[in-house]
GUNU-547662 format. One record per residue (C-alpha): residue number from 0; residue in three letters; x, y, z. Coordinates in steps of 0.1 Angstrom, whole numbers, plus 5000, padded with zeros to 4 digits. Example, Ala and Ser with C-alpha at 12.3 -4.5 7.8 and 13.67 -1.06 7.14 Angstrom:
+-----+-----+------+------+------+
!   n ! res !   xx !   yy !   zz !
+-----+-----+------+------+------+
!   0 ! ALA ! 5123 ! 4955 ! 5078 !
!   1 ! SER ! 5137 ! 4989 ! 5071 !
+-----+-----+------+------+------+
END
This chain:
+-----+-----+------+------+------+
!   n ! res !   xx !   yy !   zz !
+-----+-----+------+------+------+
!   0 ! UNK ! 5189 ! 5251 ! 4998 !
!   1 ! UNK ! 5161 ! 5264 ! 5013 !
!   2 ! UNK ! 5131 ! 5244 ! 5032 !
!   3 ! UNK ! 5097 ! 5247 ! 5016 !
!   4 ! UNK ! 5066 ! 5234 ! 5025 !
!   5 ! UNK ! 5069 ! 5201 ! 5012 !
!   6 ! UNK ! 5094 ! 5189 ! 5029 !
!   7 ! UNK ! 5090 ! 5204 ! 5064 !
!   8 ! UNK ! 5087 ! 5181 ! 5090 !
!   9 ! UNK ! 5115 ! 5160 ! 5074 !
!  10 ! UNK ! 5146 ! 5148 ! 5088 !
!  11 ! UNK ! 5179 ! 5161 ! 5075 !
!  12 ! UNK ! 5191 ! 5129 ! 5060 !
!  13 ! UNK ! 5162 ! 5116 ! 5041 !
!  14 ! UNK ! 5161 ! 5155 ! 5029 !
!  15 ! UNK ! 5195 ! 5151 ! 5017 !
!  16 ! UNK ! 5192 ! 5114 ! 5003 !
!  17 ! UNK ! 5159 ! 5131 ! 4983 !
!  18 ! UNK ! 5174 ! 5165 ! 4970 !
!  19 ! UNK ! 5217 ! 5150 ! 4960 !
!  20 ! UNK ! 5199 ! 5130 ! 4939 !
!  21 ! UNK ! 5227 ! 5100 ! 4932 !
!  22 ! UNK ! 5246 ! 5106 ! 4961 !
!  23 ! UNK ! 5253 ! 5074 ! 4985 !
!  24 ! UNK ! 5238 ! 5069 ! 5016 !
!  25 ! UNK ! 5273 ! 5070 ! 5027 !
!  26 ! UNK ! 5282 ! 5102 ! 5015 !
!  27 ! UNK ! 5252 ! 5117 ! 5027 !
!  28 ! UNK ! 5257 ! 5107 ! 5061 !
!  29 ! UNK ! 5295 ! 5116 ! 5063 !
!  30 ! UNK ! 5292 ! 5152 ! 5055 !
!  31 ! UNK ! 5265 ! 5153 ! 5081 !
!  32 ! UNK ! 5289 ! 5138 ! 5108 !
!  33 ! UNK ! 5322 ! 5160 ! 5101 !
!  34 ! UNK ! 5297 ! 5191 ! 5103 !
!  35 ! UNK ! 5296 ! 5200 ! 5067 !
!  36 ! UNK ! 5259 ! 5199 ! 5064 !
!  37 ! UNK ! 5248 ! 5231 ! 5083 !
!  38 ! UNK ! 5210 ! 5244 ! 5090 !
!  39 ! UNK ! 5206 ! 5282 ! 5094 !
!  40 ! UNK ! 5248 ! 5285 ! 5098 !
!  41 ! UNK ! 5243 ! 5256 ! 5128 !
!  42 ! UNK ! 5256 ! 5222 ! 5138 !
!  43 ! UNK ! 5231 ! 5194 ! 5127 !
!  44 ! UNK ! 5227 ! 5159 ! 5130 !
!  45 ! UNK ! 5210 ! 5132 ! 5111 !
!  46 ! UNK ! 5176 ! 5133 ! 5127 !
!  47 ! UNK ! 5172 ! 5171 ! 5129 !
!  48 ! UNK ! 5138 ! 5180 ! 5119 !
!  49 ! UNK ! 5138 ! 5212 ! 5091 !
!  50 ! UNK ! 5107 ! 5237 ! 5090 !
!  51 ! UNK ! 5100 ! 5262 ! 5064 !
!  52 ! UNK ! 5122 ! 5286 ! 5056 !
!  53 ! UNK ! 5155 ! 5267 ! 5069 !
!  54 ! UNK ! 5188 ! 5269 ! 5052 !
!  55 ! UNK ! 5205 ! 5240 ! 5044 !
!  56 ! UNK ! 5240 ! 5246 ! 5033 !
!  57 ! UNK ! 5257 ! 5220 ! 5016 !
!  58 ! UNK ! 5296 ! 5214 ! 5005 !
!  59 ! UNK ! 5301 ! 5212 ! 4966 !
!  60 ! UNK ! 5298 ! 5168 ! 4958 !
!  61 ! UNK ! 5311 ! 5154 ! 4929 !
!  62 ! UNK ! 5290 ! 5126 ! 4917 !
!  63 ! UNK ! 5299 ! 5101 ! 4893 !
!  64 ! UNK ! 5276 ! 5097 ! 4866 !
!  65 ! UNK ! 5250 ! 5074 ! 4875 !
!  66 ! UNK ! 5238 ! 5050 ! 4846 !
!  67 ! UNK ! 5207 ! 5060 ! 4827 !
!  68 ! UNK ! 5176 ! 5047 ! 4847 !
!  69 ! UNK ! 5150 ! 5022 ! 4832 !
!  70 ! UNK ! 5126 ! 5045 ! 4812 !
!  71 ! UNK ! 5099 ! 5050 ! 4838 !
!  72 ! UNK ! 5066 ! 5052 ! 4815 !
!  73 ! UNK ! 5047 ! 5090 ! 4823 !
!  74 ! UNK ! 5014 ! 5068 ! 4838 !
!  75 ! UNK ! 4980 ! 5088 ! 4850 !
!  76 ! UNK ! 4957 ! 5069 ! 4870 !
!  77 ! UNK ! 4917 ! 5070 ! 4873 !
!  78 ! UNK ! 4913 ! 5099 ! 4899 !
!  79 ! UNK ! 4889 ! 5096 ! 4925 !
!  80 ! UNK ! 4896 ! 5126 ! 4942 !
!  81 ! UNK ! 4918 ! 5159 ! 4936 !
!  82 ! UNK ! 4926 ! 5187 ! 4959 !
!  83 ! UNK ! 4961 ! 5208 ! 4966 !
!  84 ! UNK ! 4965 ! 5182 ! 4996 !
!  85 ! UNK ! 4961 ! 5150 ! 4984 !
!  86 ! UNK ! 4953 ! 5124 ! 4953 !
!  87 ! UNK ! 4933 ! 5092 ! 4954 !
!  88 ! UNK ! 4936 ! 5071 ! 4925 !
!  89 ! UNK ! 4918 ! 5038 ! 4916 !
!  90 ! UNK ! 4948 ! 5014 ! 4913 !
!  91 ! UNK ! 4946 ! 4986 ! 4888 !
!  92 ! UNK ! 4956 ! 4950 ! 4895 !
!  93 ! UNK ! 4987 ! 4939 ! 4886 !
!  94 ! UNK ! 5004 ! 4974 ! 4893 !
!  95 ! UNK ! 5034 ! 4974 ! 4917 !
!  96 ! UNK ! 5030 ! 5009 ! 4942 !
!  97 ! UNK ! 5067 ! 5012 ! 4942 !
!  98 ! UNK ! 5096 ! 5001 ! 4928 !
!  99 ! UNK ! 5119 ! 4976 ! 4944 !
! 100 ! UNK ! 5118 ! 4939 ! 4946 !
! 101 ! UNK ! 5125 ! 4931 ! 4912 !
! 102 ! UNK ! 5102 ! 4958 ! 4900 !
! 103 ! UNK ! 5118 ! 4985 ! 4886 !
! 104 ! UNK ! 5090 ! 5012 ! 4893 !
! 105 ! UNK ! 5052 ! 5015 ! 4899 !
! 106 ! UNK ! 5025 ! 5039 ! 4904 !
! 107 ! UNK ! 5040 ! 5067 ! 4921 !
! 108 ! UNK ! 5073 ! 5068 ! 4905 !
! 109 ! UNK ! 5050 ! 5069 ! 4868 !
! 110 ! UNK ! 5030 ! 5094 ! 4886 !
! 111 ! UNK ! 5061 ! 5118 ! 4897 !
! 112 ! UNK ! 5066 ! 5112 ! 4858 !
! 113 ! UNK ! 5035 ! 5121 ! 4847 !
! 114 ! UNK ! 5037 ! 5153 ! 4867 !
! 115 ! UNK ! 5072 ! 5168 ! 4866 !
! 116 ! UNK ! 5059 ! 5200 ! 4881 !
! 117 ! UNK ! 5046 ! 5183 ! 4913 !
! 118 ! UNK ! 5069 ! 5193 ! 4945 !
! 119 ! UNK ! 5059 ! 5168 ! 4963 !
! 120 ! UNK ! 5042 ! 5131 ! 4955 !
! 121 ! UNK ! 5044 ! 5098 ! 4982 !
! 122 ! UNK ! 5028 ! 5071 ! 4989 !
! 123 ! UNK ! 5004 ! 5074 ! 5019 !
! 124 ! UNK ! 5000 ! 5038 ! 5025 !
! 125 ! UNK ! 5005 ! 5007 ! 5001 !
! 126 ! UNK ! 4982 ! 4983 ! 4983 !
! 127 ! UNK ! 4998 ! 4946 ! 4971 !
! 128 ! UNK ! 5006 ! 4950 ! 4932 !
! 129 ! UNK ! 4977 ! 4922 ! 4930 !
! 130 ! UNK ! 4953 ! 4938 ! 4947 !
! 131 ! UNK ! 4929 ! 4969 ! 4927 !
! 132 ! UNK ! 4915 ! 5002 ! 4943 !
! 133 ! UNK ! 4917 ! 5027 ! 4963 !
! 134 ! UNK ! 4951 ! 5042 ! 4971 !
! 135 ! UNK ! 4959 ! 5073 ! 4988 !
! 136 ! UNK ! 4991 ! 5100 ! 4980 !
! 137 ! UNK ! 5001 ! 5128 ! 4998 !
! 138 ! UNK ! 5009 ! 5162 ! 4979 !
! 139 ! UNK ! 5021 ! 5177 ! 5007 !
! 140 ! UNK ! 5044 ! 5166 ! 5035 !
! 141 ! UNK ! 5014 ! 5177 ! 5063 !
! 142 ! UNK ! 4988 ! 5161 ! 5047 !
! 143 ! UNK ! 5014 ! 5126 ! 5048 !
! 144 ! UNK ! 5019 ! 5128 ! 5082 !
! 145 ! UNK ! 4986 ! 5136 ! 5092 !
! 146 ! UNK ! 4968 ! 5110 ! 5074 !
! 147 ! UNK ! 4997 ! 5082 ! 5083 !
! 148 ! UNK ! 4990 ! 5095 ! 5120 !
! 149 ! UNK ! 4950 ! 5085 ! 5114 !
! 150 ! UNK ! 4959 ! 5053 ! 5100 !
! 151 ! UNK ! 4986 ! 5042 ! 5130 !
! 152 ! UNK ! 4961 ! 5051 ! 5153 !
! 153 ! UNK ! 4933 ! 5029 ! 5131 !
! 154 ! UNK ! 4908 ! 5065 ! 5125 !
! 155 ! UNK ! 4905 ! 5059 ! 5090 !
! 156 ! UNK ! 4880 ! 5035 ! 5070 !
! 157 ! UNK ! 4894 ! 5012 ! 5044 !
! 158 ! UNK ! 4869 ! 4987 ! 5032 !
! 159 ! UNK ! 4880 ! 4957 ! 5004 !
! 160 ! UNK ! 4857 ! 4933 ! 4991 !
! 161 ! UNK ! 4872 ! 4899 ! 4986 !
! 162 ! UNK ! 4853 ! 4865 ! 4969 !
! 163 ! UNK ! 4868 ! 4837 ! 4990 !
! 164 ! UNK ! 4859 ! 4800 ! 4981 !
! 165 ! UNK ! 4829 ! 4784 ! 5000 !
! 166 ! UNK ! 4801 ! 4795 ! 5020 !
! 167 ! UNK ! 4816 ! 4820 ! 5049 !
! 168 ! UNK ! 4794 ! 4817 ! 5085 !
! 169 ! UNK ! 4773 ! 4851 ! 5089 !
! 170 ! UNK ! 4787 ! 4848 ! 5125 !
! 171 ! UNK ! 4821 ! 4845 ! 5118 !
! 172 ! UNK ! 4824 ! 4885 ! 5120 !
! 173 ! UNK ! 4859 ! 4894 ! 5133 !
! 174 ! UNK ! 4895 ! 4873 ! 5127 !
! 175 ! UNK ! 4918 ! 4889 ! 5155 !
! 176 ! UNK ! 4943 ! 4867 ! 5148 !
! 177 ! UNK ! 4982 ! 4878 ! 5152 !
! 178 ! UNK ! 5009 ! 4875 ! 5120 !
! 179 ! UNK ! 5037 ! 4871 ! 5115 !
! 180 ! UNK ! 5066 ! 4883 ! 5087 !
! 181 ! UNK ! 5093 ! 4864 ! 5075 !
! 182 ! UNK ! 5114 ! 4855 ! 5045 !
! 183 ! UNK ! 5110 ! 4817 ! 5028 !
! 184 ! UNK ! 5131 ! 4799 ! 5017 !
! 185 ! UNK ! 5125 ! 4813 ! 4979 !
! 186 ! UNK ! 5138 ! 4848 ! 4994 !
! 187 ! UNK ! 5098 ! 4859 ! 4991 !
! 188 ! UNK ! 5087 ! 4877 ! 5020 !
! 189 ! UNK ! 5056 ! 4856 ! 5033 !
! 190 ! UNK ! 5035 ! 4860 ! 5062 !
! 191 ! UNK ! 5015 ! 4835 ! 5080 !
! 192 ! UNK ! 4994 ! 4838 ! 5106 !
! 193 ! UNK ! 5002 ! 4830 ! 5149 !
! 194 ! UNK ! 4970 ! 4818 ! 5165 !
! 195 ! UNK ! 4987 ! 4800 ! 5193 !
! 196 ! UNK ! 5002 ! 4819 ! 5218 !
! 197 ! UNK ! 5026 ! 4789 ! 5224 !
! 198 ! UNK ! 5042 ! 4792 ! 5189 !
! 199 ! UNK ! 5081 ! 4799 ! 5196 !
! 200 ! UNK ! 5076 ! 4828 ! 5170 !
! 201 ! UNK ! 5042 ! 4841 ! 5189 !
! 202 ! UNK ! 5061 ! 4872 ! 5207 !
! 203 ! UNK ! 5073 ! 4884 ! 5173 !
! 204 ! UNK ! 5036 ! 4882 ! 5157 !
! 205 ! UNK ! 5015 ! 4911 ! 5154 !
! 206 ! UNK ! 4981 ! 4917 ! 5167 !
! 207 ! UNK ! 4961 ! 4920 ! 5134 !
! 208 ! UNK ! 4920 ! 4923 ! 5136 !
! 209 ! UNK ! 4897 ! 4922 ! 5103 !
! 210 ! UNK ! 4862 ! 4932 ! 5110 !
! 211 ! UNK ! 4843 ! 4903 ! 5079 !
! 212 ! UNK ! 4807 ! 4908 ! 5064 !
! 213 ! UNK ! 4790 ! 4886 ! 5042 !
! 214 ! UNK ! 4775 ! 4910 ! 5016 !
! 215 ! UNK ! 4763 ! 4877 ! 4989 !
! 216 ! UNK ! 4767 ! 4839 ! 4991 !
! 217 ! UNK ! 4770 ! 4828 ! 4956 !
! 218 ! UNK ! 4768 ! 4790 ! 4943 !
! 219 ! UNK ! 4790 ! 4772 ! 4923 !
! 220 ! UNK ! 4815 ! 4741 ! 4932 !
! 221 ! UNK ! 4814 ! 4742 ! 4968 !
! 222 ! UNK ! 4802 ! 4776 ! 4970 !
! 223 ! UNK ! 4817 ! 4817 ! 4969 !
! 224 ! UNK ! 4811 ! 4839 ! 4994 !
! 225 ! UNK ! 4816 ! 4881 ! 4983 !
! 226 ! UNK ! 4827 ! 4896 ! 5014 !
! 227 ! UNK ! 4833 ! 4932 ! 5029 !
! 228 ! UNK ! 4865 ! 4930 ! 5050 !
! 229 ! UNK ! 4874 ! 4961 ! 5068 !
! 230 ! UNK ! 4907 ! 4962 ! 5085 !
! 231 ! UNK ! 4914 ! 4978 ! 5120 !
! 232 ! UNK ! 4954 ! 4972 ! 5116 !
! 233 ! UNK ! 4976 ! 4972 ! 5083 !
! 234 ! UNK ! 4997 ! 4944 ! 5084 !
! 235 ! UNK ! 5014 ! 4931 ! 5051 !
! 236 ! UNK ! 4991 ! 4908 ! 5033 !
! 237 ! UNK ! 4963 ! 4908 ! 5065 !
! 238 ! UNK ! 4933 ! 4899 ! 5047 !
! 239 ! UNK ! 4947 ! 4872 ! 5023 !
! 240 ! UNK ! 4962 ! 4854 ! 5053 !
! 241 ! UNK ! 4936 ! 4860 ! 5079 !
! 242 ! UNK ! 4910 ! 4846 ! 5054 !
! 243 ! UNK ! 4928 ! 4819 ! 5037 !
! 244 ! UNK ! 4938 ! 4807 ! 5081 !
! 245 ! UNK ! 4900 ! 4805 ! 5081 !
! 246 ! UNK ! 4899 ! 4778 ! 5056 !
! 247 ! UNK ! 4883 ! 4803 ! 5025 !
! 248 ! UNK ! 4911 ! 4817 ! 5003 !
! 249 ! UNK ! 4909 ! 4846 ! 4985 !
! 250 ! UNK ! 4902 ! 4837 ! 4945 !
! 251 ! UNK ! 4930 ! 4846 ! 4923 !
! 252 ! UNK ! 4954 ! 4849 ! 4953 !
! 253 ! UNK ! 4989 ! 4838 ! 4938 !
! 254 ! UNK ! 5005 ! 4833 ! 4974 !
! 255 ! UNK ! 4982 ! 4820 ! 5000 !
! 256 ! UNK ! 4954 ! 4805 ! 4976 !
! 257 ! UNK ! 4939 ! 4775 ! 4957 !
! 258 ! UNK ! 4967 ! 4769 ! 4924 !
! 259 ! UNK ! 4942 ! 4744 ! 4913 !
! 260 ! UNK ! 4916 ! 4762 ! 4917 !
! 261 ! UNK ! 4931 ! 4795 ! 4906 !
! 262 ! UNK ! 4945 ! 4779 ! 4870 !
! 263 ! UNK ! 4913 ! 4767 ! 4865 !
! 264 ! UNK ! 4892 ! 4794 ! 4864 !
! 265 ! UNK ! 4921 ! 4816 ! 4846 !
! 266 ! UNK ! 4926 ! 4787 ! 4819 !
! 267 ! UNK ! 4885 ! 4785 ! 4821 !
! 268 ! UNK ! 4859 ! 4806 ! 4793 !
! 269 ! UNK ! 4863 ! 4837 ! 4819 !
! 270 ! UNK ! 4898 ! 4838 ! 4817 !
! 271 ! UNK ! 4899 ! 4852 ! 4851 !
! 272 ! UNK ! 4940 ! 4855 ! 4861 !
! 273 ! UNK ! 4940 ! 4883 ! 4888 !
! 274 ! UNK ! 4934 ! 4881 ! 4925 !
! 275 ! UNK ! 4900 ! 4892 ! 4938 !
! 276 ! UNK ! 4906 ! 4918 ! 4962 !
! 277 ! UNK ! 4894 ! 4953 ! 4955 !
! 278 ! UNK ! 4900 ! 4984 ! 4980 !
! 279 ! UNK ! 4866 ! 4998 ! 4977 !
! 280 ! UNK ! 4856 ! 5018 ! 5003 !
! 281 ! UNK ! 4883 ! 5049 ! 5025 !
! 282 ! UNK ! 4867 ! 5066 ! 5050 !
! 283 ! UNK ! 4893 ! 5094 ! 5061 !
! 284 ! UNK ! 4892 ! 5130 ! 5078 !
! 285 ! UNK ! 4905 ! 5155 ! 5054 !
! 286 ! UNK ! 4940 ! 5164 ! 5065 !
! 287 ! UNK ! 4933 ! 5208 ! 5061 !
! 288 ! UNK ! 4899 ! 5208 ! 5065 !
! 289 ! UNK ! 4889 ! 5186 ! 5091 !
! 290 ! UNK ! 4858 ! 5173 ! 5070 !
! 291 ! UNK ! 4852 ! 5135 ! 5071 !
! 292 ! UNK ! 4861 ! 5120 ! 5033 !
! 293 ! UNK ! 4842 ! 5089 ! 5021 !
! 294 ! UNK ! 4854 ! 5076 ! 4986 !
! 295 ! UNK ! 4843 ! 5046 ! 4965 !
! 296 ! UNK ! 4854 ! 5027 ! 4936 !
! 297 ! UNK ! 4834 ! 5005 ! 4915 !
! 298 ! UNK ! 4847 ! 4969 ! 4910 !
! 299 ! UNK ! 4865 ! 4963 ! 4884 !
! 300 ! UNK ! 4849 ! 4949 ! 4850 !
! 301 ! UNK ! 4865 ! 4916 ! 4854 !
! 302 ! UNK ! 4855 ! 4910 ! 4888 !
! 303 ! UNK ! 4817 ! 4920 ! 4878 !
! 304 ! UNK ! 4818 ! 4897 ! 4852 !
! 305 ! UNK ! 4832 ! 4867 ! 4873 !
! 306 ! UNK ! 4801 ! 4876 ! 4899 !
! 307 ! UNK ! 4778 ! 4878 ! 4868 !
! 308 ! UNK ! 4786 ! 4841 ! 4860 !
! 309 ! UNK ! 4785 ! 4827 ! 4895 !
! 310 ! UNK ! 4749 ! 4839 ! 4896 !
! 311 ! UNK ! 4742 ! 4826 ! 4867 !
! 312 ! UNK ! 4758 ! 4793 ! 4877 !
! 313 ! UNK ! 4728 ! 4791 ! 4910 !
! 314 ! UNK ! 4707 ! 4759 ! 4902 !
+-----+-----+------+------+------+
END
C-alpha cells in the first residue's frame, strides 16, 4: 500500500487498524511485532510515523467474514463552511458524533456514507449528542492535526449559548473550577466538578476555565438567564457542570439538570424536550491559509421559540 496524503502523519498501527478493515487489534499488532509489516522494504514498529509516498507492505490476512453492519443511514448535514481542507456542519440536537456507547453510529460515520468518494473524514473535536451546533471535520490528515494543535493549546474560539434557570450575577464572569471524570454506578460516565483542593480525588481533576456573559435576563418562575459561555479548555461536559456547580443548570440538560423542571416544560404547550446548549460561535485559523475563520450558526427554531415565550411571559 502506498501512503497518500491523508493519512501522512499517521502511526503505522492505527494505519493498519483503518485500511484491514475487520482485522483484530490483535492481529494487527502481531504482524507488526514478528516484522511482517515492512515500510519502504524496512523494520517498523507500532508508532512509526508514515509520510507520503511510503510503502507499506503487508502479508496476505485471511479474515473471517464479519457480520453485516447496522445499515448506517447516507446523512448530509447543514454546511456552514466547505473547502478541500475541512467541513463545518451545524449539528442538530439529539445526534450522537460517533458511534459507540450504545449508539451504533452518528454524524461522521453517516457522513463517510454520504460521501463514499471522500479519502479522508474525522472528527476534529466532539459536541455531546444533546448539544446543537457547530462541529468541525478534518478532510485531510494536516488540517486534523493542525487544528487539534490550536485547540490543545486553547487558540481557537468556540462560543455556546446556554439558558440556565435563574438570574446569573453580571459579575460572575469566569468559573475556573477543576473536574473531574468518572464512571457511576449506572456504568454512565459522569463528571462533577473539584472545587476544593482537599478533595481526595482533587490531584486527578482537571483545570477547566469557562469565560460566562450574560447576553439577556429573561423572567419567568424564578427567572432565565441566556448566556454566552466561551470555553478556554475542553473538558467532557465543562459547561453543563461548571454551570449547574454554580447553582443555574442548563434547561433541558438530561444529566446535571432540573428533572422537574425539565418534564415540565417538555410535557408543557412548548413541548420543549432537548437541552439548551447551542455551539454558536468558532473562531479558528485556517489550517492552509493561515487566515483567521469566524463561523456562526443561528439557534435553532426550538430554542427561539422557547426565548420568544419567556419574553412574552415578562410582567
Amino acid at each position: 500500500m502506498t501512503v497518500d496524503e491523508g493519512s501522512a502523519g499517521q502511526r503505522l498501527d492505527n494505519f493498519l487498524i483503518r485500511e484491514l478493515k475487520g482485522a483484530p487489534k490483535t492481529l494487527v499488532y502481531r504482524i507488526i511485532r514478528s516484522g511482517e509489516v515492512r515500510i519502504n522494504k524496512g523494520r517498523c514498529s507500532a508508532d512509526s510515523r508514515l509520510e507520503v509516498g511510503d510503502i507499506v507492505r503487508v502479508p496476505p490476512i485471511r479474515l473471517a467474514e464479519k457480520p453485516a453492519d447496522p445499515a448506517i443511514p447516507a446523512r448530509e448535514f447543514p454546511v456552514v463552511f466547505e473547502d478541500e481542507h475541512l467541513i463545518v456542519v451545524d449539528k442538530p440536537a439529539g445526534v450522537a458524533v460517533h458511534g459507540g456507547s450504545g449508539v451504533s453510529f452518528g454524524v461522521i460515520e453517516q457522513l463517510r456514507r454520504a460521501r463514499p468518494q471522500a479519502k479522508f473524514l474525522e472528527l476534529v473535536h466532539r459536541l455531546d449528542k444533546e448539544t446543537s451546533g457547530l462541529l468541525m471535520i478534518a478532510k485531510k490528515r494536516s488540517a486534523l492535526t493542525h487544528l487539534q494543535d490550536q485547540l490543545r493549546e486553547r487558540e481557537t474560539g468556540k462560543t455556546y449559548a446556554a439558558l440556565v434557570s435563574g438570574a446569573w450575577s453580571k459579575s460572575r464572569k469566569v468559573v475556573d473550577v477543576p473536574l473531574l471524570k468518572f464512571v457511576g454506578s449506572d456504568g454512565e460516565r459522569w463528571v462533577r466538578a473539584v472545587p476544593n483542593p482537599k478533595d481526595p480525588q482533587a490531584d486527578q481533576a482537571k483545570r477547566s476555565i469557562s469565560l460566562v456573559k450574560v447576553a439577556e435576563a429573561l423572567p419567568g418562575q424564578g427567572g432565565y438567564s441566556l448566556l454566552d459561555v466561551t470555553i478556554k479548555t475542553g473538558r467532557t461536559h465543562q459547561i453543563r457542570v461548571h454551570l449547574a456547580h454554580e447553582g443555574h443548570p442548563i434547561v433541558g440538560d438530561p444529566k446535571y439538570g432540573d428533572f422537574e423542571a425539565n418534564r415540565a416544560l417538555a410535557r408543557g404547550a412548548l413541548r420543549f424536550d432537548r437541552m439548551f446548549l447551542h455551539a454558536r460561535e468558532l473562531r479558528f485559523t485556517h489550517p492552509a491559509s493561515g487566515e483567521t475563520i469566524t463561523l456562526a450558526a443561528p439557534l435553532p427554531p426550538e430554542c427561539e421559540t422557547l426565548l420568544a415565550a419567556l419574553r412574552r411571559a415578562a410582567p
